[in-house]
C-alpha positions in Angstrom: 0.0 0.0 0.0 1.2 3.2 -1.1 2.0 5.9 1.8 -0.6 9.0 1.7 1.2 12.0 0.5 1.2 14.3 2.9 2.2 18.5 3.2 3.3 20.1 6.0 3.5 23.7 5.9 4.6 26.7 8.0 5.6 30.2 8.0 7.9 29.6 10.0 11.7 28.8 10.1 12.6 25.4 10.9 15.1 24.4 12.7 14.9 27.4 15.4 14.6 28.0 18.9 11.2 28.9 19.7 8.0 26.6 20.8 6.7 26.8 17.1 10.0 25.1 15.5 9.8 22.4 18.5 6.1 21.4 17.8 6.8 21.2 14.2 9.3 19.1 14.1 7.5 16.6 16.9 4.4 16.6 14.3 6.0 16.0 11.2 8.4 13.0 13.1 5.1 11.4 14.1 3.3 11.9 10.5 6.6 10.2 8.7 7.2 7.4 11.4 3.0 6.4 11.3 2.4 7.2 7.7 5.5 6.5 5.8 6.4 10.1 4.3 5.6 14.0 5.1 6.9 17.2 3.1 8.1 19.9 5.2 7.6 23.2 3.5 9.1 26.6 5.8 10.7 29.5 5.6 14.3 29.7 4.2 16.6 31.5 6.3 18.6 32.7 3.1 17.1 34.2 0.1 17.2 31.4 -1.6 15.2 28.1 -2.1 16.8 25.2 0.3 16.2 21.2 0.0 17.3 19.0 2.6 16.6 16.5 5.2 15.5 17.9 8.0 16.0 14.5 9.3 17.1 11.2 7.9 13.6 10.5 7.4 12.2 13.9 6.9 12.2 15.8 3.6 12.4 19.7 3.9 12.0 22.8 1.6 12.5 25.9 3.0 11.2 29.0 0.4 12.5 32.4 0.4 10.2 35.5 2.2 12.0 38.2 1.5 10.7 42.1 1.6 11.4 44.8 4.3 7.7 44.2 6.2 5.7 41.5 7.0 3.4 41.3 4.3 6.2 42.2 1.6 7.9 39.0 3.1 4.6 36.6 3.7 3.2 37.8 -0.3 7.2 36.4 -1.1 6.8 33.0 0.5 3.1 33.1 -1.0 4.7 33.3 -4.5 7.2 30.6 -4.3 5.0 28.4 -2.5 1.9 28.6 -5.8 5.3 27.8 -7.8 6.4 24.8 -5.6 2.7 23.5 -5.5 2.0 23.6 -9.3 1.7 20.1 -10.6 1.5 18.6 -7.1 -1.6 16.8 -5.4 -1.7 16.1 -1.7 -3.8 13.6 0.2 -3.8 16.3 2.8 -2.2 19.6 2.9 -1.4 20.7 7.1 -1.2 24.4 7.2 -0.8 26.2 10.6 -1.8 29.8 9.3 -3.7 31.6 6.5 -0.1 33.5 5.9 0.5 30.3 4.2 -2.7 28.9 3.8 -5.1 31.4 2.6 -4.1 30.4 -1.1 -4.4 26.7 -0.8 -7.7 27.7 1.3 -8.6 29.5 -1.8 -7.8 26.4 -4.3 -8.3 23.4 -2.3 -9.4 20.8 -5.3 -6.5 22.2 -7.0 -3.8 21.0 -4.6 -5.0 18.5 -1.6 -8.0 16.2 -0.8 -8.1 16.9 3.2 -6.7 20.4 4.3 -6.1 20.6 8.2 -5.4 24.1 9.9 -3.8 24.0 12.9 -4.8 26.7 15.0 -1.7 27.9 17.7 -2.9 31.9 17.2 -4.5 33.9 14.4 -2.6 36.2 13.0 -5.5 39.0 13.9 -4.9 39.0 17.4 -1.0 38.4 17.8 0.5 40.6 15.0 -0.4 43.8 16.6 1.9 42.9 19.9 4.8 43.0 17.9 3.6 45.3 14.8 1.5 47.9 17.2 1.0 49.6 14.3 -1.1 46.5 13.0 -4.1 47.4 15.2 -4.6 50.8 13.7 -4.8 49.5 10.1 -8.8 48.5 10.0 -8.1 47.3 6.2 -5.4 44.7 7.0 -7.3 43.3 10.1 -9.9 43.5 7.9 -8.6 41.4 5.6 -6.7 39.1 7.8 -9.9 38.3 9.5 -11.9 37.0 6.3 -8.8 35.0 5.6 -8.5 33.5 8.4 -12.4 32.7 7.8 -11.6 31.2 5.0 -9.3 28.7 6.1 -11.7 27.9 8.9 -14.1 27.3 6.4 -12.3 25.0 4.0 -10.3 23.0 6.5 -11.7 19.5 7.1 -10.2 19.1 10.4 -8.7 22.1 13.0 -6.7 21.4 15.2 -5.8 23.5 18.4 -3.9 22.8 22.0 -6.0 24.6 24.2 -9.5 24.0 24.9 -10.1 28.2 25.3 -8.4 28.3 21.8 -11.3 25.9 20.1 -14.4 27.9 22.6 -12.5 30.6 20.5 -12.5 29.5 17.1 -16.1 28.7 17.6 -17.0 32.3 18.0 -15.0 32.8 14.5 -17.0 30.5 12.9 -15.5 27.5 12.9 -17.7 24.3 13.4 -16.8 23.2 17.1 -17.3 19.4 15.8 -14.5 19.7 13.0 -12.2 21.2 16.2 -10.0 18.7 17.9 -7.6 19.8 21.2 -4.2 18.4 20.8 -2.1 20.2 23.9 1.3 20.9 23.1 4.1 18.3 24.8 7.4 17.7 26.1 10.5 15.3 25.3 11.1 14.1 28.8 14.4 12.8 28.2 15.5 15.5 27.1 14.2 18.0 29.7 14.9 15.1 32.1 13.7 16.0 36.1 15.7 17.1 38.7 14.9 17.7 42.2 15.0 21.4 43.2 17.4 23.2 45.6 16.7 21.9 49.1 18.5 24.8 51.1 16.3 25.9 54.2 16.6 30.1 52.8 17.3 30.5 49.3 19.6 33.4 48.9 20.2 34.4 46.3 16.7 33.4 44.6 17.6 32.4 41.0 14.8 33.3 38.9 15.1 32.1 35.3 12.8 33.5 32.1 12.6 30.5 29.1 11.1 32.4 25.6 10.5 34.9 23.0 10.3 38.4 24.1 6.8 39.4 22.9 5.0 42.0 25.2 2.3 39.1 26.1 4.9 36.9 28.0 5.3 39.4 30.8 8.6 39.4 30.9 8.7 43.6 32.3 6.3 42.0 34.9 9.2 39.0 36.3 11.9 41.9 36.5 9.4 44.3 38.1 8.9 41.2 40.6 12.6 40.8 41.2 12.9 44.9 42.1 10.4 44.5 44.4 11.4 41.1 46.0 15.1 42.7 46.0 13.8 45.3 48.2 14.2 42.7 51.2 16.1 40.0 49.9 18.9 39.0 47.5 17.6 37.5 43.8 18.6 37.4 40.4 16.9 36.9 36.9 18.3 35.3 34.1 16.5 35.3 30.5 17.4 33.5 28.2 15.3 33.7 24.9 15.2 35.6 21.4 14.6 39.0 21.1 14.7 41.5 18.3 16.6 44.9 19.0 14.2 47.4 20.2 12.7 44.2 22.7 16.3 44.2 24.4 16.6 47.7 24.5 13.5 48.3 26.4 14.1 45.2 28.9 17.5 46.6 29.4 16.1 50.3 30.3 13.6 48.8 32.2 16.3 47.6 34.9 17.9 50.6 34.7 15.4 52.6 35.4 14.5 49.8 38.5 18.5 49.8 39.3 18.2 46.0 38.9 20.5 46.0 35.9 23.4 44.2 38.2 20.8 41.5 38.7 20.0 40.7 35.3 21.4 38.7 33.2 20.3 38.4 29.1 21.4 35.4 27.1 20.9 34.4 24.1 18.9 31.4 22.6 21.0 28.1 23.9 21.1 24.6 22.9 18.5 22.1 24.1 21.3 20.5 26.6 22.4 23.6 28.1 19.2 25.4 28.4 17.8 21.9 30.5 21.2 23.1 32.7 20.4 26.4 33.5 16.7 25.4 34.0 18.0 23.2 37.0 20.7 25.4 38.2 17.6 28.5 38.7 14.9 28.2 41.9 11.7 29.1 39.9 10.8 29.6 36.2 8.8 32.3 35.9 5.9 32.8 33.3 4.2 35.6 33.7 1.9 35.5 30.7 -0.3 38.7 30.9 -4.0 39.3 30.8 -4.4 40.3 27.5 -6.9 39.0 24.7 -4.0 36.7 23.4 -4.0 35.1 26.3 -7.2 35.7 27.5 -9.5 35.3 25.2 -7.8 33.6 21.9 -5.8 31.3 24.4 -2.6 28.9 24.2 -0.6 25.9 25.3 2.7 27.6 26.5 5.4 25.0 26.1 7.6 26.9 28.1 5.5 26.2 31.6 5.2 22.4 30.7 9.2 22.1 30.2 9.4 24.5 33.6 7.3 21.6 35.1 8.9 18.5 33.5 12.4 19.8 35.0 11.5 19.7 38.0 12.1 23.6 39.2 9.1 25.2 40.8 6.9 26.9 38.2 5.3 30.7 38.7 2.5 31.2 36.2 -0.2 33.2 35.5 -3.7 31.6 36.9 -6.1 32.3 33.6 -7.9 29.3 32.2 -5.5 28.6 28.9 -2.6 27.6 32.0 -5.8 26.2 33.8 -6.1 23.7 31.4 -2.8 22.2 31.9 -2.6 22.1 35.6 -4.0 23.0 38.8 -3.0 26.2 40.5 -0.9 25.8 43.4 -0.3 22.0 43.2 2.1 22.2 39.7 2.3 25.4 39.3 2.3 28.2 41.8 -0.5 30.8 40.4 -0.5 34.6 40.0 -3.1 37.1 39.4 -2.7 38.4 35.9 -0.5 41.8 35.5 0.6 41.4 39.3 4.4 42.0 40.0 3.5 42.2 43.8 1.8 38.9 43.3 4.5 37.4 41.6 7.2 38.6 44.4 4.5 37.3 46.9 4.8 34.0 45.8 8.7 34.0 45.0 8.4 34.6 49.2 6.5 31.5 49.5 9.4 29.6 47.8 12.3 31.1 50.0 12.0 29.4 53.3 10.0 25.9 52.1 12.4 23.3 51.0 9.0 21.1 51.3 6.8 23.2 49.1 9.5 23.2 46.3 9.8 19.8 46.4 6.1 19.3 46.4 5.5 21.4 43.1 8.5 19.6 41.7 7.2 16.2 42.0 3.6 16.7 41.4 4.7 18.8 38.2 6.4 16.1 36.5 3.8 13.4 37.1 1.5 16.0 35.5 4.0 16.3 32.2 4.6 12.7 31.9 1.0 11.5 32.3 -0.5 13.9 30.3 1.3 16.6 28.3 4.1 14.6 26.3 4.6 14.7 22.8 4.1 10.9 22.2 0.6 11.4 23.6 0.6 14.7 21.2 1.5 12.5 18.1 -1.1 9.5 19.3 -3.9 12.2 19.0 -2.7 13.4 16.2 -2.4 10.1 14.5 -5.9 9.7 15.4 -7.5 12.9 13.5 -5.6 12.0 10.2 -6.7 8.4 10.9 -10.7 10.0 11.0 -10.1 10.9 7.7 -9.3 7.9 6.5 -5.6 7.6 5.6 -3.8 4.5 7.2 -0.4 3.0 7.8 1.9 2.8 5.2 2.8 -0.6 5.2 5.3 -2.3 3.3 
């Protein structure tokens, strides 16, 4: 039996260090080890068209997006993808946006019998938190919106990680019985547990930011936190994460203008082995995702508190139902109100002097990952949507 030919396709770059490059590459591994093939289709980090192996076992083609803005780049990638899908036909096409996907929404016969759009964020509600200017621009919101519509519309199957995502879609129009909630996951051998610091007083507190930079992740709010905390005892934040220019430049003036720039330390993205390190060398991750409508009311899965908890270091997070719906405040995670630096020191208080609350977290954390939230399980429920629509195992 032949293997179904399957696309997988992203505006995104591939390999790279941010959640969105990680659950790619978990979903195409399990769509070429269950089906037999998948084609990886991203962005190219060069100008220029790249084919390789992303794996042994996983074909890749990365296409150029190149332009000055967003949409001069996205209508580039649009362009050579049309040209890399004429005289191709796909027993599914797997698209996780309408910057790639609004096209092969558009001409579905033309190019795949199944499309699936997986839903991680619209780009309606997330581009204006790094484009501000987005939000004023009623004709490109306009105009995202109806795309994103569209895809909605065409796709056979949509699939989201968070149950506040898929309430979400419904409201857009999406069919809540074509939605199905695949949470993101974690590789627990590679961010392998550890048992956190058992000193009675924890001095200094090592605090330690994992992620992107974007305004919603609340990353002003964890060194607000430490300036207030440092007003009676001794901490320090690391974070480690990309960031464009302007992003660094207005954390870093942040601490200066808290004088907690001493206590601060901003690295650069790190390898997979060396970021588990300095996850287990810190005393709490912090997460401070804020209450905004990305994370409100469109939702997410963030990967970053599930590797907090599979590692074992005591997890502070923001208590709003997307983070809800991967653990229970105050048993894996210790919760915050939304926007609260005072809440978040409050809590980084709790931590100081209780060896047996650290511990407590730390265990009941991992169970949580391990039974629930890793990305075999992911891959199993994936297996079993492209299984619904009828595809099976390539078998020799």
């Amino acid at each position: 039996m032949n293997a179904p030919k399957i696309a997988y396709i992203s505006f995104d770059v591939v390999p790279a260090p941010k959640g969105a490059a990680i659950h790619i590459q978990a979903f195409a591994q399990a769509l070429r080890q269950h089906f037999g093939q998948v084609q990886l289709v991203t962005v190219s980090p060069t100008p220029s068209v790249i084919s390789q192996a992303l794996t042994p076992a996983i074909g890749q083609t990365a296409l150029p997006a190149v332009g000055k803005t967003l949409i001069d780049r996205v209508l580039s990638f649009r362009q050579a993808l049309w040209e890399w899908l004429q005289g191709q036909f796909f027993e599914v096409i797997h698209i996780r946006s309408p910057l790639e996907g609004f096209p092969i929404a558009l001409h579905k016969p033309k190019f795949c019998r199944y499309l699936i759009f997986e839903v991680n964020g619209l780009p309606s509600i997330e581009l204006k938190y790094r484009y501000p200017k987005v939000a004023d621009d009623r004709e490109l919101m306009y105009k995202l919106v109806a795309q994103e519509a569209r895809c909605l519309q065409a796709a056979d199957w949509v699939i989201t990680p968070s149950p506040v995502t898929r309430d979400f879609l419904v409201t857009r129009g999406a069919v809540r019985d074509r939605i199905h909630v695949i949470p993101n996951g974690v590789d627990c051998d590679v961010f392998r547990y550890a048992s956190p610091r058992s000193a009675p007083i924890l001095t200094p507190l090592k605090m330690l930011y994992c992620g992107t930079l974007a305004t919603w992740q609340g990353v002003d709010l964890a060194i607000d936190a430490l300036h207030l905390y440092r007003r009676e005892f001794e901490a320090q934040l690391t974070v480690i994460g990309p960031g464009k220019p302007n992003q660094l430049k207005n954390l870093e003036a942040l601490t200066q203008k808290l004088k907690v720039i001493d206590a601060v330390k901003l690295v650069a993205p790190l390898p997979l082995a060396e970021l588990v390190e300095r996850m287990h060398a810190h005393d709490v991750i912090v997460a401070p995702l804020k209450g905004c409508d990305r994370n409100l009311v469109q939702g997410c899965c963030p990967l970053k508190v599930l590797e907090g908890m599979a590692v074992g270091t005591p997890v502070i997070t923001t208590d709003i139902p997307a983070v809800q719906a991967i653990g229970v405040p105050n048993r894996h995670f210790l919760a915050v109100k939304p926007n609260s630096a005072k809440s978040i020191k409050d809590r980084m208080l709790q931590l100081r002097a209780n060896p047996a609350l650290r511990l407590a977290l730390s265990q009941q954390a991992r169970k949580q990952v391990t039974q629930h939230f890793t990305w075999q399980q992911a891959s199993q429920r994936l297996i079993q949507v492209y299984e619904m629509l009828g595809l099976t195992v390539n078998k020799p």
